[in-house]
C-alpha positions as CSV (number, residue, x, y, z in Angstrom):
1,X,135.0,31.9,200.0
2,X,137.3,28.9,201.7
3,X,134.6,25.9,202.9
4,X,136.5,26.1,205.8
5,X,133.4,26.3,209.0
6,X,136.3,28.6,210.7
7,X,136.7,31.4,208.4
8,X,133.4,33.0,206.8
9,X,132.6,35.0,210.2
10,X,135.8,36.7,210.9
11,X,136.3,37.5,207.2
12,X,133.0,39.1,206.8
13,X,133.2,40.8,210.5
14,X,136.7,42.5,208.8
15,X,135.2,43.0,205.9
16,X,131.8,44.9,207.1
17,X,134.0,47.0,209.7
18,X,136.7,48.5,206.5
19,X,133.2,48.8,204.7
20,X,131.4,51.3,207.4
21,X,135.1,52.9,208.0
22,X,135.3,53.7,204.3
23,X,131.3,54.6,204.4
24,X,131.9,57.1,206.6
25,X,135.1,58.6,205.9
26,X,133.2,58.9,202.5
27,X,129.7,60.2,202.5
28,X,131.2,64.0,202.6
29,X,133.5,63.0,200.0
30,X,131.1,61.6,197.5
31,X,128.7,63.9,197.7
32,X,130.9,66.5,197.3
33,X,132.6,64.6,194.2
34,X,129.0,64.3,192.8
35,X,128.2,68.1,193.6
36,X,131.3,69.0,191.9
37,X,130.5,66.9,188.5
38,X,126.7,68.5,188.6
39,X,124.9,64.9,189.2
40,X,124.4,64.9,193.0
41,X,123.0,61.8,194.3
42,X,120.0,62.7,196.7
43,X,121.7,60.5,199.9
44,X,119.0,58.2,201.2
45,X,117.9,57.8,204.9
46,X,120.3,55.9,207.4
47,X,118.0,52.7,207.5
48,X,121.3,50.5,208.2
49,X,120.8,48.1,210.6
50,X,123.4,49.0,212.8
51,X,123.7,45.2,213.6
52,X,125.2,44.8,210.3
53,X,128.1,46.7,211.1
54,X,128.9,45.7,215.1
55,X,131.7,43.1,214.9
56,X,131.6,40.2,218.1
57,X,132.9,42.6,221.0
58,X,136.2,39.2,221.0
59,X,136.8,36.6,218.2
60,X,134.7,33.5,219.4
61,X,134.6,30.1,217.1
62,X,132.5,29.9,214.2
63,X,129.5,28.6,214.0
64,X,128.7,25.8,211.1
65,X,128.0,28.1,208.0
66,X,124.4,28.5,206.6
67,X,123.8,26.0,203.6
68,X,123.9,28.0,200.3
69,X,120.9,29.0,198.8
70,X,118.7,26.4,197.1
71,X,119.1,27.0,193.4
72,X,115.6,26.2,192.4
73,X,114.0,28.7,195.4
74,X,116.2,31.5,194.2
75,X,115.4,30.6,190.6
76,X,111.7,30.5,191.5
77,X,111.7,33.8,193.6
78,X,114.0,36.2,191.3
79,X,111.6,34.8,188.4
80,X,108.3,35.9,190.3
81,X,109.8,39.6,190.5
82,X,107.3,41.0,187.9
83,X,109.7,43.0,184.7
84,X,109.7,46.5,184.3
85,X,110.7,48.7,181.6
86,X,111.5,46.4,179.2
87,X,114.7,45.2,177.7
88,X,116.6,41.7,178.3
89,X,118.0,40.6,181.5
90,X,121.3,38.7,182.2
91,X,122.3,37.7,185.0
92,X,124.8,35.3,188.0
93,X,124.7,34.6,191.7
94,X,127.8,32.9,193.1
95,X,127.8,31.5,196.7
96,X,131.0,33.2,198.3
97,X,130.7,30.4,199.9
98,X,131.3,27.4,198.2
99,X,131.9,28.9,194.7
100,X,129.0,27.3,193.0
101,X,126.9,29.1,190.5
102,X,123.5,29.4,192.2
103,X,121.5,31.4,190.0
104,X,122.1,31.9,185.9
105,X,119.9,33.7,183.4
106,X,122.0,34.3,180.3
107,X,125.1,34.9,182.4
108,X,128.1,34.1,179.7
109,X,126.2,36.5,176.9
110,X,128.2,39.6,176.6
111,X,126.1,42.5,177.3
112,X,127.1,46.7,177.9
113,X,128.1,46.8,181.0
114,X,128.1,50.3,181.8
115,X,129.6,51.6,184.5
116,X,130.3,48.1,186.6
117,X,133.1,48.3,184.0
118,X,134.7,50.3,186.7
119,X,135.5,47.0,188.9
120,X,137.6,45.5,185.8
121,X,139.6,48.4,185.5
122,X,140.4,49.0,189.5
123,X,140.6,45.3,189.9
124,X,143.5,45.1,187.0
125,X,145.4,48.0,188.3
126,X,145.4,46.9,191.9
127,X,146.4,43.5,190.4
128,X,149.2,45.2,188.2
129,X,150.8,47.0,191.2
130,X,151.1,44.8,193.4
131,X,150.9,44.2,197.2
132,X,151.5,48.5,198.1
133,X,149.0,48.8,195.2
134,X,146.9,50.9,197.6
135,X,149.8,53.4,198.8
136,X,150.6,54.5,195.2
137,X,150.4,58.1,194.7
138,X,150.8,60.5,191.8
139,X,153.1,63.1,191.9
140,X,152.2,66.9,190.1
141,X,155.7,68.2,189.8
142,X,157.7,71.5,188.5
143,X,161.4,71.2,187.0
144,X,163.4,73.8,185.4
145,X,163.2,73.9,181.4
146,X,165.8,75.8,179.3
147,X,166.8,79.5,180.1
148,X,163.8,81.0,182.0
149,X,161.4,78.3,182.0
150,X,159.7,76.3,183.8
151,X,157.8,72.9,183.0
152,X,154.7,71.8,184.9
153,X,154.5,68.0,185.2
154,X,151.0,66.3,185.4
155,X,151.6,62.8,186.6
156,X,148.0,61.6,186.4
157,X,146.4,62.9,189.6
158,X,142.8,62.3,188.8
159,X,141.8,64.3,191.9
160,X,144.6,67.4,192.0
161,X,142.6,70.3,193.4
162,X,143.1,74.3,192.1
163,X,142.8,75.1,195.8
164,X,141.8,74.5,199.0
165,X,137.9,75.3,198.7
166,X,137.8,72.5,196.1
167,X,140.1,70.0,198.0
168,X,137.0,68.6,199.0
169,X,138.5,64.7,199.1
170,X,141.2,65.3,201.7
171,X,143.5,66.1,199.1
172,X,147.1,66.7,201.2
173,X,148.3,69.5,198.8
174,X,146.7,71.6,195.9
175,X,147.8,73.3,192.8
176,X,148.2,75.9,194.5
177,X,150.6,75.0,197.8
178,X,152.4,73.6,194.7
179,X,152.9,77.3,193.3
180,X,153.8,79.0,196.4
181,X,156.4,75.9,196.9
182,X,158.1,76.7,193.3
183,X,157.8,80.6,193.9
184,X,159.7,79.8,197.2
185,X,162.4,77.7,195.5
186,X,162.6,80.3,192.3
187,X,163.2,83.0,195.3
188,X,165.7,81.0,197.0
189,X,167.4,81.0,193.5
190,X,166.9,84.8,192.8
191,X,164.6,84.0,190.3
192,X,161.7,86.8,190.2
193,X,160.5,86.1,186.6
194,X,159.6,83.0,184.4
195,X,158.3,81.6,181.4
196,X,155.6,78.7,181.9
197,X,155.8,75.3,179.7
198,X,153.4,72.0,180.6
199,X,154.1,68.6,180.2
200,X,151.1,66.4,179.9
201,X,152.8,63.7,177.9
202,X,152.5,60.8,180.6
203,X,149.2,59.7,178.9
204,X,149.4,59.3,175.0
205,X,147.0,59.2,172.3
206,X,143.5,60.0,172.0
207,X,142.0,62.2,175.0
208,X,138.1,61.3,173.8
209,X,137.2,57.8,172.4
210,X,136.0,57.6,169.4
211,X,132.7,56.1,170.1
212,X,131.5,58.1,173.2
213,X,128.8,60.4,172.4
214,X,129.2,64.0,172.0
215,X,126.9,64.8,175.0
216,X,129.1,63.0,177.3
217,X,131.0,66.3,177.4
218,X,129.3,67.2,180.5
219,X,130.3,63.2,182.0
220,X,134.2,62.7,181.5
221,X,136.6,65.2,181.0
222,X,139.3,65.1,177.8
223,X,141.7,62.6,179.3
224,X,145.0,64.2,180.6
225,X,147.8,63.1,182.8
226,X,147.6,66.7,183.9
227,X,144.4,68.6,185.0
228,X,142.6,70.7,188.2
229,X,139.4,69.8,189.7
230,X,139.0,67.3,186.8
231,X,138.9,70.4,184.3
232,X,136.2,71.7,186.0
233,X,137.9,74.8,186.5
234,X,138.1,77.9,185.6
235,X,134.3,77.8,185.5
236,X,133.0,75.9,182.5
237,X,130.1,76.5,180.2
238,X,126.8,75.2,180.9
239,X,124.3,73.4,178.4
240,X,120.7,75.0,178.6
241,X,119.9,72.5,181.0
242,X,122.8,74.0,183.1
243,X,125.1,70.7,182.8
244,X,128.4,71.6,183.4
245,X,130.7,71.2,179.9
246,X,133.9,70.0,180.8
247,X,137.1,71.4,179.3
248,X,138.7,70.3,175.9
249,X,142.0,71.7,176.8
250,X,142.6,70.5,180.7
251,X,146.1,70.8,180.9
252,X,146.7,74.2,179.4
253,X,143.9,75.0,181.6
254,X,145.6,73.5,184.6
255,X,149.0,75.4,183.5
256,X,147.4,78.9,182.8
257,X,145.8,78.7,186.4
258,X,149.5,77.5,187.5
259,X,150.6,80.9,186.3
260,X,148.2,83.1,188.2
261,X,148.5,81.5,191.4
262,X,152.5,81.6,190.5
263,X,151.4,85.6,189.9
264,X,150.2,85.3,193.6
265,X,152.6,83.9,195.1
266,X,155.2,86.5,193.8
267,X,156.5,85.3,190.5
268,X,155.8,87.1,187.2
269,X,155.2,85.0,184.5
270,X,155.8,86.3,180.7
271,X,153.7,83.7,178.7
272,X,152.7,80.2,178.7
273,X,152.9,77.9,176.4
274,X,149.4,77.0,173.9
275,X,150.9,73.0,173.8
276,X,152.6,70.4,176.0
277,X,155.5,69.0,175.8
278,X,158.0,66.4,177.5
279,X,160.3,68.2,179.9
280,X,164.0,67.5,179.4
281,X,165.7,64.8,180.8
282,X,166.7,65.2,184.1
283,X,165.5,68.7,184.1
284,X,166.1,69.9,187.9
285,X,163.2,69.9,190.1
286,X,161.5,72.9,191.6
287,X,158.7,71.6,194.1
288,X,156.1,68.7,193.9
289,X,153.1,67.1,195.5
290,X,151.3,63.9,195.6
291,X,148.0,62.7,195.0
292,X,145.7,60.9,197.4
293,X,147.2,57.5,197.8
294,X,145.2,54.8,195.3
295,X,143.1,53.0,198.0
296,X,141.2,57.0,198.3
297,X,141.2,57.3,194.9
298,X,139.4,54.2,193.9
299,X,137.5,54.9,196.8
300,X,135.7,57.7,195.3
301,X,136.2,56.8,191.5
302,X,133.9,53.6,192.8
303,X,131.1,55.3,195.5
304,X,130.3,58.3,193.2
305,X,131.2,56.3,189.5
306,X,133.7,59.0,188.4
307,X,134.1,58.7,184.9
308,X,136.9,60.6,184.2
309,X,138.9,59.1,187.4
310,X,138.3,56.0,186.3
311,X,139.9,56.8,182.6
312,X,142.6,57.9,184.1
313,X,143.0,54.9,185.5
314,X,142.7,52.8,182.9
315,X,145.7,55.2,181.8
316,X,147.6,53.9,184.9
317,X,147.2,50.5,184.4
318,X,148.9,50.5,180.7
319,X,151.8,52.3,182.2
320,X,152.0,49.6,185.2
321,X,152.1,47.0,182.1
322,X,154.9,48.5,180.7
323,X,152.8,49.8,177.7
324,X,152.0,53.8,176.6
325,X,149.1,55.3,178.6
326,X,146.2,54.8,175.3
327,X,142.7,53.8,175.6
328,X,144.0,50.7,173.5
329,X,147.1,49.9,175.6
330,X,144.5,49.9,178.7
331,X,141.8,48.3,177.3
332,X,144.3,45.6,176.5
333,X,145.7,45.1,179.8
334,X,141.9,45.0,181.3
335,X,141.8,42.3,178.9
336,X,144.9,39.8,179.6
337,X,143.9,40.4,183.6
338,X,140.6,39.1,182.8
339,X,142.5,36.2,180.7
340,X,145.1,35.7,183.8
341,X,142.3,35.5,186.1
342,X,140.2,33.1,184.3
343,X,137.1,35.6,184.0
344,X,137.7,35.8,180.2
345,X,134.4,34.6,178.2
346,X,133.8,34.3,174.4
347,X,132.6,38.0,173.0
348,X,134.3,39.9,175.5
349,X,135.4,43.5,174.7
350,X,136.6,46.5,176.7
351,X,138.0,49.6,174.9
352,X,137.6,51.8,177.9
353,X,137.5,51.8,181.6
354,X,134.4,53.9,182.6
355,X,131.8,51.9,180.7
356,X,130.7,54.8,178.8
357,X,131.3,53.1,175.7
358,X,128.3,51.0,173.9
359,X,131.2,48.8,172.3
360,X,132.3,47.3,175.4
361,X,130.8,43.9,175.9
362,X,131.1,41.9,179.1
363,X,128.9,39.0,180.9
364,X,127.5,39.1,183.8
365,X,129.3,36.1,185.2
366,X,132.2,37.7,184.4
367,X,131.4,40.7,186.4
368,X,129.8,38.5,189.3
369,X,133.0,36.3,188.9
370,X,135.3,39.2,189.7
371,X,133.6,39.5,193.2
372,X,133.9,36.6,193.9
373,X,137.4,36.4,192.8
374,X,138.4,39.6,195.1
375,X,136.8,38.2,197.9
376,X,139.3,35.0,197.7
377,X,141.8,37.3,197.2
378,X,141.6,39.5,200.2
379,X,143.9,42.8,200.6
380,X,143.5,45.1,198.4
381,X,141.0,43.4,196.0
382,X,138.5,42.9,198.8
383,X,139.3,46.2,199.9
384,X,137.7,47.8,196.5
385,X,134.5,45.8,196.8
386,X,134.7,46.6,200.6
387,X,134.1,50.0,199.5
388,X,131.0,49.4,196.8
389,X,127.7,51.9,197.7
390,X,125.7,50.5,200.5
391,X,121.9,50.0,199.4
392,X,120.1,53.2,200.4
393,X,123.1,54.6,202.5
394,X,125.7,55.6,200.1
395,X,127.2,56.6,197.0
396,X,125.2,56.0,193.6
397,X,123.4,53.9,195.8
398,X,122.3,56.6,198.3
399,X,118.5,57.3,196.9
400,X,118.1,53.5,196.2
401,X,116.0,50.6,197.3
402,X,113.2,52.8,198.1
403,X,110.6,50.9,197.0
404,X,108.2,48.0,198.1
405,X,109.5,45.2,197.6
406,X,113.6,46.2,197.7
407,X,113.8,48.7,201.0
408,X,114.0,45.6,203.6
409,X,117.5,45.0,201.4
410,X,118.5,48.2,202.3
411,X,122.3,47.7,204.0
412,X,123.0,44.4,203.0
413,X,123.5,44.9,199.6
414,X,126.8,46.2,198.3
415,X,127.2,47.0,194.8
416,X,128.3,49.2,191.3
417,X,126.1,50.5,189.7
418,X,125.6,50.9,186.0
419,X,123.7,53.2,183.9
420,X,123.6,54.6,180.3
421,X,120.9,55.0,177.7
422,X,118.9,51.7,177.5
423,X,121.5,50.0,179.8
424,X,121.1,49.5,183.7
425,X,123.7,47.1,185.6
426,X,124.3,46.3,189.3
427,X,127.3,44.4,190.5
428,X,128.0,43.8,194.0
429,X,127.6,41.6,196.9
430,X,124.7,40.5,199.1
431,X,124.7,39.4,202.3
432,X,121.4,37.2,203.0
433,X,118.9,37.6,205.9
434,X,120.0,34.0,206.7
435,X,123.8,35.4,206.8
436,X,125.0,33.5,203.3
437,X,127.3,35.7,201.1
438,X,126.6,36.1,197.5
439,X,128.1,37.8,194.6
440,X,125.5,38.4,191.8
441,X,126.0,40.8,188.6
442,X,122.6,41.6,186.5
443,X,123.0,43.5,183.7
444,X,119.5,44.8,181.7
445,X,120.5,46.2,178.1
446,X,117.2,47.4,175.6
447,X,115.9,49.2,178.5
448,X,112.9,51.5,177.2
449,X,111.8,52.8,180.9
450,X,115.0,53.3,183.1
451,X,113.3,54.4,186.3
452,X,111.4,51.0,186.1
453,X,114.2,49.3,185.0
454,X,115.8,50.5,188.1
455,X,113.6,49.7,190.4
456,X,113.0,46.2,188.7
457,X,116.7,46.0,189.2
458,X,116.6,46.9,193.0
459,X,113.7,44.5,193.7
460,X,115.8,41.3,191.8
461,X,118.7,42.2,194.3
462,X,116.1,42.7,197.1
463,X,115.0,39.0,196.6
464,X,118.9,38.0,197.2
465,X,118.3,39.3,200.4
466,X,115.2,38.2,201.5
467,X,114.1,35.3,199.6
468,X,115.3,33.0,202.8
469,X,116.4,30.4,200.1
């Protein structure tokens, strides 16, 4: 954050009043994201101070900012935080302040970052796009193929909904406003009949990485530049435990549902193809819609860590590089952003964009740098981290800092969270109960107890907070 005394208040009045704008606008949003993948987060009690949200009624002078943090205090009190559930801590606190590193505990060893991952792969994208990065949409498209048929385009809408009852994120149009517009158009043309093809070639190469687990079939979807309800529909199977599985085929999913509701709307439709394939250049179009622009999507891919969202965006950002949509291509970008922005460190590795992988390997001051680094930059990057979970109000932070010791943070910290097997991350901000701004990142891998670990985590942050350092 600038040293100038003038410009920490309004900044962080601005920022705090887009963060409960976006809280609110997505509470019903994330939960019914959540609900949707099977993993609904139980939302916490509205302890927000209101206070921390109420802007000066007029822009008045600045006071003198608060001092940073004495290193040594915060040292001492995150230290006294007694460890639970095991495993090996890393972690950074930066003064948004004054830049300087105020807290380090093993912050430049690379370390599984689970799902804070998903800052490095918004960040990039926003980054790759450019100033409208936040007003980019995807379009879902239909164009005439040869003789009778018709090609359904997926352009990467992470969020296209079958229908209405599952437009649960404000979508503007669904799959299926997008069949009654082609069976309008094919009617126009005195076209009663059609055959069905499906282009999902915008992404390329693998649709599962190689070194996700098997059982995260029921935590990211196949990867697809064309799917509905993120291949949750029609129904899926269920694991014993009654864990949604998510489909293997999403885009001939997407286009047999495409040829019902076409069915619906008045078309007949004699077959549909079993593969995708790239329409023909220039093929006429039919009707189209567009996604939720990219400041919604991130939005929710962020507040309710959506795995498969955030692969397709990793898919997004090779393509804004000028490179294929592949894991690799992504991964790749993520990485040169990281070199750009000078947040590269030795044993850095990202091969996918949720965090789901164990081989991706990223520091904590790194991850605590980006913040940092978004907050300098303003617009859209501070945007994203304007819309991180609020501690015990919101998203995957919603049934948080519950416990002794963390609830009195509850509202002032802003963060991603993390979480696979062993492995427990938060990422965030914090804003201090003597009003100094912090980013921190802690990542915990070896963890044998992850509710402790957890709630270790939470109290750490907590002391951020409360410390009065």
């Amino acid at each position: 954050m600038s040293k100038s005394a003038q410009r920490p208040l309004v900044r962080w009045i601005i920022l705090l009043c887009v963060t409960i704008a976006l809280v609110v606008a997505g509470v019903v949003a994330v939960a019914a994201v959540a609900d949707r993948q099977q993993w609904n987060v139980p939302p916490g009690a509205a302890t927000v101070d209101p206070s921390v949200f109420e802007p000066a009624p007029t822009p008045t002078p600045s006071p003198a900012p608060a001092p940073d943090p004495s290193p040594d205090c915060l040292a001492a009190a995150l230290g006294a935080v007694p460890q639970t559930g095991g495993g090996t801590l890393t972690g950074q606190v930066i003064s948004l302040q004054s830049g300087n590193v105020l807290w380090d505990s093993g912050g430049s060893q690379p370390m599984i970052p689970a799902s804070s991952e998903k800052l490095l792969t918004t960040m990039a994208l926003i980054t790759a796009l450019g100033p409208d990065a936040m007003t980019t949409t995807y379009q879902t498209a239909v164009v005439a193929g040869a003789g009778n048929k018709i090609i359904l385009v997926g352009g990467g809408d992470p969020y296209l909904a079958s229908t209405a009852s599952t437009a649960t994120l404000g979508q503007p149009k669904t799959l299926d406003d997008l069949a009654g517009a082609t069976a309008q158009a094919l009617q126009a043309a005195g076209r009663a009949s059609v055959s069905l093809g499906f282009d999902d070639t915008a992404f390329s190469g693998p649709d599962w990485h190689p070194s996700w687990d098997p059982k995260y079939a029921t935590a990211v979807t196949h990867i697809s530049a064309l799917w509905v309800d993120a291949g949750m529909t029609p129904a899926p199977a269920t694991t014993p435990e009654g864990r949604a599985v998510r489909s293997v085929t999403p885009a001939y999913d997407a286009a047999k549902l495409f040829a019902s509701q076409l069915q619906a709307h008045g078309i007949q439709v004699t077959g549909v193809d079993t593969t995708g394939a790239a329409a023909p250049s220039g093929a006429p179009p039919l009707a189209s819609i567009d996604s939720l622009p990219l400041r919604a999507i991130i939005n929710d891919t962020v507040q309710a860590s959506d795995n498969s969202a955030a692969e397709v965006l990793l898919r997004h950002l090779a393509i804004a590089t000028g490179q294929p949509g592949t894991f690799d291509d992504g991964a790749s970008a993520v990485t040169l952003w990281l070199s750009q922005v000078n947040l590269a460190k030795p044993g850095i590795r990202i091969v996918d964009g949720s965090g789901l992988s164990r081989q991706d390997n990223v520091t904590a001051a790194t991850l605590a740098g980006v913040i940092a680094w978004a907050d300098k930059q303003g617009g859209a990057a501070r945007e994203v981290i304007a819309g991180l979970p609020v501690a015990a109000y919101s998203g995957t932070l919603g049934d948080r800092f519950q416990e002794p010791g963390a609830s009195a943070a509850r509202g002032f910290v802003h963060a991603k969270t993390g979480s696979l097997d062993g492995v427990a991350s938060l990422t965030g901000y914090a804003v201090t109960t003597k009003g100094q701004q912090v980013a921190f990142s802690v990542i915990v891998n070896g963890v044998s107890d992850y509710t402790s670990m957890r709630t270790w985590l939470d109290q750490v942050t907590a002391e951020m907070v409360i410390s009065g350092c």
